[in-house]
C-alpha positions as CSV (number, residue, x, y, z in Angstrom):
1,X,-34.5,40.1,-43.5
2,X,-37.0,39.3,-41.2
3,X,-40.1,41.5,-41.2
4,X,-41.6,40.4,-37.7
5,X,-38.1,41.4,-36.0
6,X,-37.9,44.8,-37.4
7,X,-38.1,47.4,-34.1
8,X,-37.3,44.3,-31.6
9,X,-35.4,45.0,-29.2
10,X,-32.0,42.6,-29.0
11,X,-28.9,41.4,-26.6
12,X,-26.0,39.7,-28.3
13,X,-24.0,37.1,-26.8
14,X,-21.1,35.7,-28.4
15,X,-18.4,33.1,-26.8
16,X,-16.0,31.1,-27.3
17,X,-14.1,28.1,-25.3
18,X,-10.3,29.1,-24.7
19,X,-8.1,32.0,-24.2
20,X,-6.5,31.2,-27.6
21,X,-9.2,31.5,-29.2
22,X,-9.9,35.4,-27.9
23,X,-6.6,36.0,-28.1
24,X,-5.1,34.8,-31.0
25,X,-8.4,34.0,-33.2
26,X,-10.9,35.7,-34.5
27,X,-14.1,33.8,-33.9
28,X,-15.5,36.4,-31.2
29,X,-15.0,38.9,-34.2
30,X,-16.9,36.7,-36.8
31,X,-19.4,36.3,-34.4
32,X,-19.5,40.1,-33.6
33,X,-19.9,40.8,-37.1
34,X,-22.6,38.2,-38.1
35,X,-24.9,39.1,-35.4
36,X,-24.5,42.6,-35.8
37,X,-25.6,42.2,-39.5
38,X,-28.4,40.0,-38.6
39,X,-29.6,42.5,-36.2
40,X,-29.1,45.5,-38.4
41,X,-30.5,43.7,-41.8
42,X,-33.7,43.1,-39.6
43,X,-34.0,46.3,-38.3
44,X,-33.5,45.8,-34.9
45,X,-32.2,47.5,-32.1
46,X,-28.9,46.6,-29.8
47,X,-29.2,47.3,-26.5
48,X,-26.5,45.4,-25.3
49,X,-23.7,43.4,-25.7
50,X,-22.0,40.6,-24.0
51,X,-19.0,38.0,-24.9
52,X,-16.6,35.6,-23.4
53,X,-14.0,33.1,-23.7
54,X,-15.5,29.9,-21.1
55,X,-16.5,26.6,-21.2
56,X,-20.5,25.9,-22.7
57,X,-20.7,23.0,-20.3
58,X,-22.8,24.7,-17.7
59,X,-23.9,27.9,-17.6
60,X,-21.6,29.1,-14.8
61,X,-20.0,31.7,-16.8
62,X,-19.5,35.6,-15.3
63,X,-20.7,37.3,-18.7
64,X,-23.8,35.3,-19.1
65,X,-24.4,35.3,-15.2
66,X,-24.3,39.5,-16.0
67,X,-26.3,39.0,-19.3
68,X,-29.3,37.2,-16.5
69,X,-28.6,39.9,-14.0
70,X,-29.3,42.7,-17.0
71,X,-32.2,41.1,-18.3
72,X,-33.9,40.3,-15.5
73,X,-33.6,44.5,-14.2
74,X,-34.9,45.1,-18.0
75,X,-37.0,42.4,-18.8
76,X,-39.8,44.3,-20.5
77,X,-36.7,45.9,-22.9
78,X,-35.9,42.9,-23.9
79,X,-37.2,41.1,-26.9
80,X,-34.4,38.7,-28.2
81,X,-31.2,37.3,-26.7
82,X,-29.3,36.0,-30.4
83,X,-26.8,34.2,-30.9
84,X,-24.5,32.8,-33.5
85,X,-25.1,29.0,-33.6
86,X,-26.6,27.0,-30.5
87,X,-22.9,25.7,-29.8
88,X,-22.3,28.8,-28.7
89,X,-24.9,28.9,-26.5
90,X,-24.4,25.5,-24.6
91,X,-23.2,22.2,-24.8
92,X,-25.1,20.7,-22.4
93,X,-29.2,20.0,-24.1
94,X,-30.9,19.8,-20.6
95,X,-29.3,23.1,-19.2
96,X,-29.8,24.9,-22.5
97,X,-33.6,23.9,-22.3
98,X,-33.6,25.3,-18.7
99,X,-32.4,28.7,-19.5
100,X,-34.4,28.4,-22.3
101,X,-37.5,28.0,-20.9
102,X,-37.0,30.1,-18.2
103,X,-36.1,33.5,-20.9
104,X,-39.5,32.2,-22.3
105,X,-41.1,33.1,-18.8
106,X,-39.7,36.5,-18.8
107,X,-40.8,36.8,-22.8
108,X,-37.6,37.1,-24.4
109,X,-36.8,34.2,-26.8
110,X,-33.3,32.8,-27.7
111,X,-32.4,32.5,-31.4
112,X,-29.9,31.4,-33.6
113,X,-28.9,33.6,-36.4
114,X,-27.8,30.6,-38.8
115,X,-29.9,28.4,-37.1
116,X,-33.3,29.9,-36.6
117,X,-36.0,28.3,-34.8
118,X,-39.9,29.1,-35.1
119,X,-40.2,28.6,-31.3
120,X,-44.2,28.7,-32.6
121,X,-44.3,25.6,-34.9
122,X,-44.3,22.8,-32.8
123,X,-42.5,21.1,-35.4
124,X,-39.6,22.3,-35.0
125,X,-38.5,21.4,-31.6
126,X,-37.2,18.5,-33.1
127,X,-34.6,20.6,-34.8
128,X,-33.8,22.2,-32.0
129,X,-33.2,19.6,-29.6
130,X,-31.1,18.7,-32.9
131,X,-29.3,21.9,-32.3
132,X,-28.7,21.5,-28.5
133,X,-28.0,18.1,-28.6
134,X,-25.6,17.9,-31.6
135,X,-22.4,20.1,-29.5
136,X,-23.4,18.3,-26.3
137,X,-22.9,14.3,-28.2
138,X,-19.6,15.8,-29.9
139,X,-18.4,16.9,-25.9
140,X,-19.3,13.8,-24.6
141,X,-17.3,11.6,-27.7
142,X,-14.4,14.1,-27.2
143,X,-14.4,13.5,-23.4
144,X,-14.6,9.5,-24.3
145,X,-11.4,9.5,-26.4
146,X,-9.8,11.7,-24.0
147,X,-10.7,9.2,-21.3
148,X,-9.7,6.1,-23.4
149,X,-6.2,8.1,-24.5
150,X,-5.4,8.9,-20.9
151,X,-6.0,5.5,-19.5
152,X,-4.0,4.2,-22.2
153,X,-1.2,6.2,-21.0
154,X,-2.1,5.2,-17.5
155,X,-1.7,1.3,-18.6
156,X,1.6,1.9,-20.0
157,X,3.1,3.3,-16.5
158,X,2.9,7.0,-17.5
159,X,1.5,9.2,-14.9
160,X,-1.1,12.0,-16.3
161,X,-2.4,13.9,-14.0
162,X,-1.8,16.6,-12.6
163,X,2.2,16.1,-10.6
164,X,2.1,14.9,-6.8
165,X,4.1,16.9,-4.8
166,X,7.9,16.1,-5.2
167,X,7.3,15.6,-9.1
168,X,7.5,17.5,-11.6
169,X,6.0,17.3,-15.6
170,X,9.1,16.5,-17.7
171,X,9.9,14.1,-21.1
172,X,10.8,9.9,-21.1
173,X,14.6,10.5,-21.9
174,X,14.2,6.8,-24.3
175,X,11.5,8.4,-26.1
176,X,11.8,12.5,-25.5
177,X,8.1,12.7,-27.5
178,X,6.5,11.4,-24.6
179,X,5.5,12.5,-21.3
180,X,7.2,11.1,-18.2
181,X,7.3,13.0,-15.0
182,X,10.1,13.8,-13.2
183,X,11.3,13.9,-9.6
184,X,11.4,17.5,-8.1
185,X,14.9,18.9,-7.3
186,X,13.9,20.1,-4.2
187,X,10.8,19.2,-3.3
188,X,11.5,15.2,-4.3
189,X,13.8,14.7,-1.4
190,X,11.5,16.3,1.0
191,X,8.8,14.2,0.3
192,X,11.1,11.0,0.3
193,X,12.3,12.4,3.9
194,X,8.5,12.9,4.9
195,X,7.6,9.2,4.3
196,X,10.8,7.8,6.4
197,X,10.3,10.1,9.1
198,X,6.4,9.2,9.4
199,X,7.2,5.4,8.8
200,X,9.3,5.0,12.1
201,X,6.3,4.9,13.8
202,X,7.1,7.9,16.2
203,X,6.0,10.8,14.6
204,X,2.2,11.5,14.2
205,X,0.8,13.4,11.1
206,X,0.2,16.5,13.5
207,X,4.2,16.3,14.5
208,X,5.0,16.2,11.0
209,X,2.9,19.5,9.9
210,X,5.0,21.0,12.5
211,X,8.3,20.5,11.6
212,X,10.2,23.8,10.1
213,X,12.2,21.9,7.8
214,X,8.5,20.6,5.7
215,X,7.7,24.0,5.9
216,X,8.3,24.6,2.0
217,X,6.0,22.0,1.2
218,X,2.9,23.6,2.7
219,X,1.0,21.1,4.1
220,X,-2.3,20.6,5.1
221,X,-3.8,17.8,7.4
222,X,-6.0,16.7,4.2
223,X,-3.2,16.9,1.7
224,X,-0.3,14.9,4.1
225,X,-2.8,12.2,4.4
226,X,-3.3,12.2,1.0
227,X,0.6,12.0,0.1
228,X,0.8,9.2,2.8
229,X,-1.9,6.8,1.4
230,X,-0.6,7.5,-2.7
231,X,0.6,4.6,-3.8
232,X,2.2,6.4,-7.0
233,X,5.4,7.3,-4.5
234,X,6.2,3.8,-4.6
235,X,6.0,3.6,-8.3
236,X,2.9,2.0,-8.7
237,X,0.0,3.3,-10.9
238,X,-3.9,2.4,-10.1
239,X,-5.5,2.5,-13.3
240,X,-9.6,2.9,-11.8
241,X,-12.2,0.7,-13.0
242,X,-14.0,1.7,-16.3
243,X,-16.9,0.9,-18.2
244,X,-16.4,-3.3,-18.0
245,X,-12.7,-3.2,-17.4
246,X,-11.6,-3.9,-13.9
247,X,-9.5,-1.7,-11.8
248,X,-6.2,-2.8,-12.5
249,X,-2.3,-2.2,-10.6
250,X,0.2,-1.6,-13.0
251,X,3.9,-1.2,-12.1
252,X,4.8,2.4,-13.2
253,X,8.1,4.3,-15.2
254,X,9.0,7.4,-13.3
255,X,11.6,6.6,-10.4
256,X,9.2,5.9,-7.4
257,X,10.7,8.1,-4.4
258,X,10.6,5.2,-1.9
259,X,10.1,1.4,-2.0
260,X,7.8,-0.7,-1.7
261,X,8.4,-1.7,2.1
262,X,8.7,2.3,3.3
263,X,5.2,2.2,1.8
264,X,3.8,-0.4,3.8
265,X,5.2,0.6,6.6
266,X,3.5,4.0,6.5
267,X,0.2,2.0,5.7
268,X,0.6,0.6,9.0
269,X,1.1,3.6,10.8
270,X,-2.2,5.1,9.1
271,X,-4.2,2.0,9.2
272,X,-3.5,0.0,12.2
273,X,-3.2,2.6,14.5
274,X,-0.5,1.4,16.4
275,X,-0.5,2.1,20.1
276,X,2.7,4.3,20.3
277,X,1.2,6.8,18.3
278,X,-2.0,7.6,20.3
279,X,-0.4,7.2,23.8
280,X,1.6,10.4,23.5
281,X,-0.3,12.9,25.5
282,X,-0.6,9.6,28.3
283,X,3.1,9.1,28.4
284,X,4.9,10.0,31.6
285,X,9.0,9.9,32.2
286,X,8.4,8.3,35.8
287,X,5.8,6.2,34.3
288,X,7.5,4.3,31.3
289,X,5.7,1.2,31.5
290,X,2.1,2.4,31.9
291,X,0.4,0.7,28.9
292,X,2.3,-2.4,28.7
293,X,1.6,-3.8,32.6
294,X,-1.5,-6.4,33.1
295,X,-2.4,-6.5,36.5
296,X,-1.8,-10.5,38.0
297,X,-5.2,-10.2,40.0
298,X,-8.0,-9.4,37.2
299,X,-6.2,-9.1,33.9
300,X,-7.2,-5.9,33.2
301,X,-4.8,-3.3,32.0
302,X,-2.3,-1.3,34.8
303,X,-2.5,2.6,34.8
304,X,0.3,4.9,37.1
305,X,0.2,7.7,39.3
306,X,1.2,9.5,42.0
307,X,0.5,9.8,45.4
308,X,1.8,12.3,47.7
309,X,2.9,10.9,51.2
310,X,2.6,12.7,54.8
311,X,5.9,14.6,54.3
312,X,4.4,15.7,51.0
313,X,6.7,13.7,48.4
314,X,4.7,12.3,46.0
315,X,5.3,8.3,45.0
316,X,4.7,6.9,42.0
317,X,2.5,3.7,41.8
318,X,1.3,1.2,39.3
319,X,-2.6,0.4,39.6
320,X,-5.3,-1.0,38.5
321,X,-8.1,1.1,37.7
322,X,-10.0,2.2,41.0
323,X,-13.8,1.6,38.9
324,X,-12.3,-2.2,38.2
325,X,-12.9,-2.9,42.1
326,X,-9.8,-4.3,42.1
327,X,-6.8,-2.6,44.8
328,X,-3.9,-3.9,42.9
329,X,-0.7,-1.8,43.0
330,X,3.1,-1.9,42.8
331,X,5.5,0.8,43.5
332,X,7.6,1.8,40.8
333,X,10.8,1.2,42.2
334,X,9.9,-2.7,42.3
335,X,8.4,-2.8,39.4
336,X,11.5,-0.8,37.2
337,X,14.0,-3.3,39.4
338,X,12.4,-5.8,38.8
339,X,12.3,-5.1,34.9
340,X,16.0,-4.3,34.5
341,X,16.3,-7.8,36.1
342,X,14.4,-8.6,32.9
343,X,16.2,-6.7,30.6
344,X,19.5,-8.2,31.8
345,X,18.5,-11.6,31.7
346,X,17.7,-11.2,27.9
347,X,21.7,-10.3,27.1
348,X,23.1,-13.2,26.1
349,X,26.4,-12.2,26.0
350,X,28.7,-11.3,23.2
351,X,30.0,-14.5,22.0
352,X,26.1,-16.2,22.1
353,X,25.5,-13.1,19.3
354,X,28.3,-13.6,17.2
355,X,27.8,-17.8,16.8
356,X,23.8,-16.8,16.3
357,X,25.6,-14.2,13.0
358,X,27.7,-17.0,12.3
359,X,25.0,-19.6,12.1
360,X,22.3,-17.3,10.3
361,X,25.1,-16.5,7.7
362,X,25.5,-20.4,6.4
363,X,21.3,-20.8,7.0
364,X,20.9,-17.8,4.9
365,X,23.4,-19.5,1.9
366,X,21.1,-22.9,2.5
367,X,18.1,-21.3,1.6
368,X,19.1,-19.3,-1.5
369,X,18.3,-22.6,-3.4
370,X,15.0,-22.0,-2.0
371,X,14.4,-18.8,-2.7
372,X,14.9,-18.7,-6.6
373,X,12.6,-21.9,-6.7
374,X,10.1,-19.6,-5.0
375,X,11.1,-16.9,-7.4
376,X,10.4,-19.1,-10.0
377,X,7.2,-20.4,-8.9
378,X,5.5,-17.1,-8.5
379,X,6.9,-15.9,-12.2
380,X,5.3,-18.8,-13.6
381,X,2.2,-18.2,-11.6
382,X,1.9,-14.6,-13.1
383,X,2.4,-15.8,-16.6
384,X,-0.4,-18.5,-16.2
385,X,-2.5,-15.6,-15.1
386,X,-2.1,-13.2,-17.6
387,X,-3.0,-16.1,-20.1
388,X,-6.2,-17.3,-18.3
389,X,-6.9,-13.3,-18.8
390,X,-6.8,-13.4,-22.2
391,X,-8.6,-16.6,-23.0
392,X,-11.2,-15.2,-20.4
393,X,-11.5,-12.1,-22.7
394,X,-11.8,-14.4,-25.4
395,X,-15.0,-16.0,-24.2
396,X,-16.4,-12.8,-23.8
397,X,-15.8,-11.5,-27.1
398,X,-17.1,-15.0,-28.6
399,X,-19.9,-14.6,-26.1
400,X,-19.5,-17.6,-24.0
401,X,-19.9,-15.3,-21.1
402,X,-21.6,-12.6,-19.8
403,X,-20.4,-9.1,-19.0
404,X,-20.7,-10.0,-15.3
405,X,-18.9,-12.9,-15.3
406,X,-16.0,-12.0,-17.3
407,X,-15.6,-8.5,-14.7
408,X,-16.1,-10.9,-11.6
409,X,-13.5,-13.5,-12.8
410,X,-10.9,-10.8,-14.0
411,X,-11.3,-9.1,-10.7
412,X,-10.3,-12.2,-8.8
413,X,-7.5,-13.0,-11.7
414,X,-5.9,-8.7,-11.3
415,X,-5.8,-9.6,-7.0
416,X,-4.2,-12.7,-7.4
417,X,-1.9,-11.4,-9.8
418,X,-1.4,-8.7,-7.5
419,X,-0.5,-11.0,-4.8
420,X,2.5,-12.9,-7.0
421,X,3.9,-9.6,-7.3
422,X,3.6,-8.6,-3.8
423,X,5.0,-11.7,-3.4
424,X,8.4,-11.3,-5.5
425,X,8.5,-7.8,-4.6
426,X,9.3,-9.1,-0.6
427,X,11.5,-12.4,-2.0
428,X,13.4,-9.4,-3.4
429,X,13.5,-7.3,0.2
430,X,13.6,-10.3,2.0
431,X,17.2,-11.7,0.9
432,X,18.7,-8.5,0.3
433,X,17.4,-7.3,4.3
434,X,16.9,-9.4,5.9
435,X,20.0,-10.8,7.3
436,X,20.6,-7.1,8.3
437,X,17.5,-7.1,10.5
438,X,18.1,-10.0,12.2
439,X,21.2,-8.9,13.2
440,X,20.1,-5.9,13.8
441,X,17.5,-7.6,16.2
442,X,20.7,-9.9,18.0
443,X,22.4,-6.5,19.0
444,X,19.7,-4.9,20.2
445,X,19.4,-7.9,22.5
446,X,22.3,-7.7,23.9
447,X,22.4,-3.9,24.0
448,X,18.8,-3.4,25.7
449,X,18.8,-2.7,28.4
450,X,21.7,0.3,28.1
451,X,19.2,0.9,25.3
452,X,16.3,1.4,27.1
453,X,17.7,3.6,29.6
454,X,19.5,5.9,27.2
455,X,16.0,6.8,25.3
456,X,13.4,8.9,26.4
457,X,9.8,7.7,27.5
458,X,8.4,7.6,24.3
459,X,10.7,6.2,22.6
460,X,10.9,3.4,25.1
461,X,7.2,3.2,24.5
462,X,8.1,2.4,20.7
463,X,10.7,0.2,21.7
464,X,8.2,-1.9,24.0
465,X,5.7,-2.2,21.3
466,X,8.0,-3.4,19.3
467,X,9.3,-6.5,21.1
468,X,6.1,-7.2,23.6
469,X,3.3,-9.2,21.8
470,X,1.6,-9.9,25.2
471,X,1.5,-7.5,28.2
472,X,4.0,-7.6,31.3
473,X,2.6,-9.4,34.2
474,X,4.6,-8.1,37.6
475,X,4.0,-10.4,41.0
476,X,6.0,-11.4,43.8
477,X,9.0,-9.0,43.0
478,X,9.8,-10.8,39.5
479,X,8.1,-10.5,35.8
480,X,6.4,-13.7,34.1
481,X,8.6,-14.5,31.1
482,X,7.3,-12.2,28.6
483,X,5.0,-13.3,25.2
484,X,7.8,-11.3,22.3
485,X,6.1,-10.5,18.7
486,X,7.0,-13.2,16.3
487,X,10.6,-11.6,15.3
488,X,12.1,-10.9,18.7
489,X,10.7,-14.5,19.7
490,X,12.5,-16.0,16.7
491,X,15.6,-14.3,18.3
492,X,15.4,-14.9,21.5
493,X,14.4,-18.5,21.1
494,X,17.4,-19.1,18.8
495,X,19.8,-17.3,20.8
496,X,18.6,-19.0,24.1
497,X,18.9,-22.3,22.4
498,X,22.2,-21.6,21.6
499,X,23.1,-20.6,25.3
500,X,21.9,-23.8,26.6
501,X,25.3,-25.3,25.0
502,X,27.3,-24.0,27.5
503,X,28.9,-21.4,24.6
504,X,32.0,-20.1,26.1
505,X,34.8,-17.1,24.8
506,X,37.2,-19.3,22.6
507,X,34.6,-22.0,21.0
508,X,34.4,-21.7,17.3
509,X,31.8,-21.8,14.5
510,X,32.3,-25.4,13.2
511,X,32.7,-27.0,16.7
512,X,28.7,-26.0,17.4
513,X,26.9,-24.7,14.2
514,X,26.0,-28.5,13.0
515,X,24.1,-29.3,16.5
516,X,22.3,-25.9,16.4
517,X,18.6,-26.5,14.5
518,X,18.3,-22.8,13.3
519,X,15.2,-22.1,11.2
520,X,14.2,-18.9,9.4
521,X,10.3,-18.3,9.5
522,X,8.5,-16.8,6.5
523,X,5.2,-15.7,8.2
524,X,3.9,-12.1,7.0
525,X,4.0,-11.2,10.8
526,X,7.1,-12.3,11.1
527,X,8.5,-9.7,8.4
528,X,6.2,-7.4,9.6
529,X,7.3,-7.7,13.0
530,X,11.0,-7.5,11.8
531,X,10.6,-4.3,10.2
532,X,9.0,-2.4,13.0
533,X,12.1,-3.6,14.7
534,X,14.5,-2.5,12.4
535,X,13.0,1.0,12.4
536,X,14.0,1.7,15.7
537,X,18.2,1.8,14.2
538,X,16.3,4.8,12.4
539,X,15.1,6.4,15.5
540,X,18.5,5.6,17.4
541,X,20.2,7.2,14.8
542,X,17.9,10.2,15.1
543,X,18.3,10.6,18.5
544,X,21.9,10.9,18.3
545,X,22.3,7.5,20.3
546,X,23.3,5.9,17.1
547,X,25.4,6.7,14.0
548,X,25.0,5.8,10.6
549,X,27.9,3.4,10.7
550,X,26.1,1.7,13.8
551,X,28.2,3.2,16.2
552,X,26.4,4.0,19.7
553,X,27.2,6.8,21.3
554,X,28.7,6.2,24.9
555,X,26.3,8.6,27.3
556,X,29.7,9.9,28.8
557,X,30.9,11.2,25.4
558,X,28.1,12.3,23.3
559,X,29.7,16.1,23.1
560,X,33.0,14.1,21.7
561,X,33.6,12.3,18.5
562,X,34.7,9.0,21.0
563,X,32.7,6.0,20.5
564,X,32.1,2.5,20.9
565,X,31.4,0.0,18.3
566,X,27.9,-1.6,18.1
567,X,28.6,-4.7,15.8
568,X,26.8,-5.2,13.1
């Protein structure tokens, strides 16, 4: 008993951490009963009591936020706020001190019952920072191994976190113990539609949140971005940068809802900002090429409009802008003649196509020699980095090196590394596609310019952005052979090289293919280029222009189940 408390007025607060632990334990009852006994032993008086089950890492709790409230409407009532043990006050030393200190201001001291402190022997603030300090060190080693554990499990390919949308928590069916998320049966093929839909390049993110049938999903502007830029859809982990480990990429277990290519295509969308997708509220049905005309006088960009005449019709122009000084303009009807002329000159006619398949087919067997020597190459290249890593964290450990050395070497190491995997991944999508896209791309030459006129403005916005690397210069009636993006070119060279042998219906494979010097190009552009190509079969398909099987739909017969083939 202590004599110099007896007739002190007192608050009790007791807490503890989890709902479990109020629920199930009974440490708010031990503390209940070891304060009350203190309290009663020493003769003083209860005026009130407070307890709750919350974190002690801040003092953001509702009970002790009311405890403040009560003492500071009674603070000349109040002698003593007690307490069990200083854990149970805080974990954190600075933000116990704070609250200390300021129940010191208002003269009411905080105690602990099994650990008291004579707040009046100066000596004894060691102990108590002691006290404090002690719960705060144990959080902050607890937090460390939790840290450690869960970036362990990041390293290994096993998600953690809290689920993305379209996953859900769920066990590794090789090893049932452990935690391996799962892909939503709902939700999962929602998401999966979300990034195809978004990756053809048509759709803006504000089109998406529209749609009724992502509805279920509940989206938000911030939270659809977020989905779009997460690389974990593609089954890829990023393990974040800690302490002196680098941030590292690592390739992950669950089953990735899309590929790695659907991915970077919806990367493109996001980052580069491709033209089709900021032109929509600009884009005009009886102005389809505004945007991609160049005006032959000053080289700056063509706009359209109308312009009514005396009996009050309005005509359609394209201009050059009025504050450019320059009085450029064509009328529409030229300039869409003139660029069907254009359009029809690219056909190349059906036999041209089918000895460009023919030819690409045996250049594509050529090169498979090729490509596992590349394959190789790059496997070899990741094994000789993963060793340089380790005899790099050998010379830090032996302390060759310094800490910043060894993290600015293993950075460039983990990005090269990152790169021979990048690498594979499109040898892999490369052989596999893309044969099909340039095919793909052949047909749509020879189908454009019924193409072009079946779709509406926007998509033939997409479709010209796809192709044109170089805007269209109109003059005299006719259209400057145009500059195509690295794919289309690689057609269209190939295929024009191939009509300048006279190719006729009847001539065969093996009388031409050996006098045709066919080369495949392996720029990034070019695959780049190739892909955005490819997406518009997606958008066809969409539209109800195309089928799946790569049929198009004659315009005469689109209520019917009659169509033509489009040869694949």
């Amino acid at each position: 008993m202590r004599k110099e408390l007896q007739g002190k007025t007192a608050i009790l607060y007791r807490r503890v951490s989890t709902t479990d632990q109020k629920e199930n334990g009974n440490s708010l009852n031990t503390q209940q009963h070891s304060l009350r006994t203190f309290a009663n032993n020493s003769g003083m008086d209860i005026i009130r009591e407070f307890q709750e089950d919350f974190s002690a890492k801040n003092f953001e709790r509702p009970e002790f936020n009311r405890l403040l409230d009560f003492v500071k409407k009674n603070k000349n009532k109040v002698d003593y706020i007690l307490i069990t043990s200083w854990d149970r006050f805080s974990r954190n030393t600075y933000e116990a001190l704070r609250v200390i200190g300021e129940m010191r201001e208002l003269s009411i001291e905080v105690n602990s019952v099994e650990n008291w402190i004579d707040h009046n022997d100066p000596y004894q603030l060691m102990m108590q920072l002691m006290y404090l300090g002690m719960p705060e060190v144990d959080n902050r080693v607890k937090s460390q191994k939790v840290t450690v554990n869960m970036r362990q499990g990041l390293k290994e390919g096993r998600w953690n976190r809290n689920q993305p949308l379209g996953y859900i928590k769920g066990k590794d069916p090789t090893n049932p113990k452990r935690p391996l998320m799962q892909i939503h049966p709902e939700k999962g093929e929602l998401v999966r539609e979300l990034f195809k839909d978004f990756s053809l390049g048509v759709h803006s993110q504000n089109d998406i949140l529209k749609m009724n049938k992502y509805k279920s999903l509940k989206l938000s502007k911030s939270n659809l971005s977020r989905i779009l830029k997460n690389p974990i859809y593609k089954g890829v982990i990023v393990v974040p940068a800690y302490g002196e480990e680098s941030e590292e990429i690592i390739e992950a277990l669950h089953e990735p809802l899309i590929d790695h290519k659907t991915f970077k295509k919806v990367q493109d969308c996001l980052n580069l900002r491709k033209k089709y997708n900021h032109k929509q509220s600009k884009l005009n049905e009886n102005l389809p090429l505004r945007g991609h005309l160049e005006c032959p006088k000053c080289k700056s960009n063509l706009t359209g409009s109308p312009s009514r005449g005396r009996s009050g019709k309005r005509h359609y122009y394209y201009h050059c802008q009025n504050n450019k000084g320059c009085n450029f303009r064509v009328n529409v009807k030229d300039a869409h003649g003139g660029f069907d002329e254009l359009l029809e000159s690219l056909n190349p006619g059906k036999e041209v196509v089918e000895l460009f398949k023919l030819i690409l087919e045996e250049k594509f067997n050529q090169s498979e020699a090729s490509t596992i020597k590349q394959s190789k190459s790059l496997n070899s290249k990741i094994e000789k980095i993963d060793e340089r890593r380790k005899k790099l964290l050998n010379t830090l450990l032996d302390g060759v090196i310094d800490n910043e050395t060894y993290k600015e070497s293993n950075e460039l190491l983990t990005k090269d590394k990152s790169e021979a995997i990048q690498g594979l991944e499109n040898l892999k999508s490369h052989k596999n596609e893309l044969k099909e896209y340039v095919n793909f791309g052949a047909n749509l030459m020879e189908n454009i310019k019924e193409l072009y006129h079946r779709v509406d403005v926007r998509l033939k916005d997409k479709l010209l952005s796809s192709i044109l690397n170089e805007k269209l210069v109109f003059l005299n009636k006719k259209y400057r052979t145009p500059q195509f993006k690295d794919a289309f070119s690689f057609i269209y060279s190939n295929i024009k090289g191939l009509q300048t042998l006279g190719i006729k219906k009847g001539d065969t494979f093996s009388n031409t293919s050996l006098n045709v010097p066919l080369t495949v190009q392996l720029s990034n552009t070019f695959y780049d280029n190739l892909y955005e190509l490819y997406d518009f079969r997606e958008v066809l398909i969409n539209e109800g222009i195309m089928d799946n099987n790569g049929y198009i739909l004659p315009m005469t017969e689109l209520q019917s189940n009659s169509n033509i083939p489009y040869r694949n």
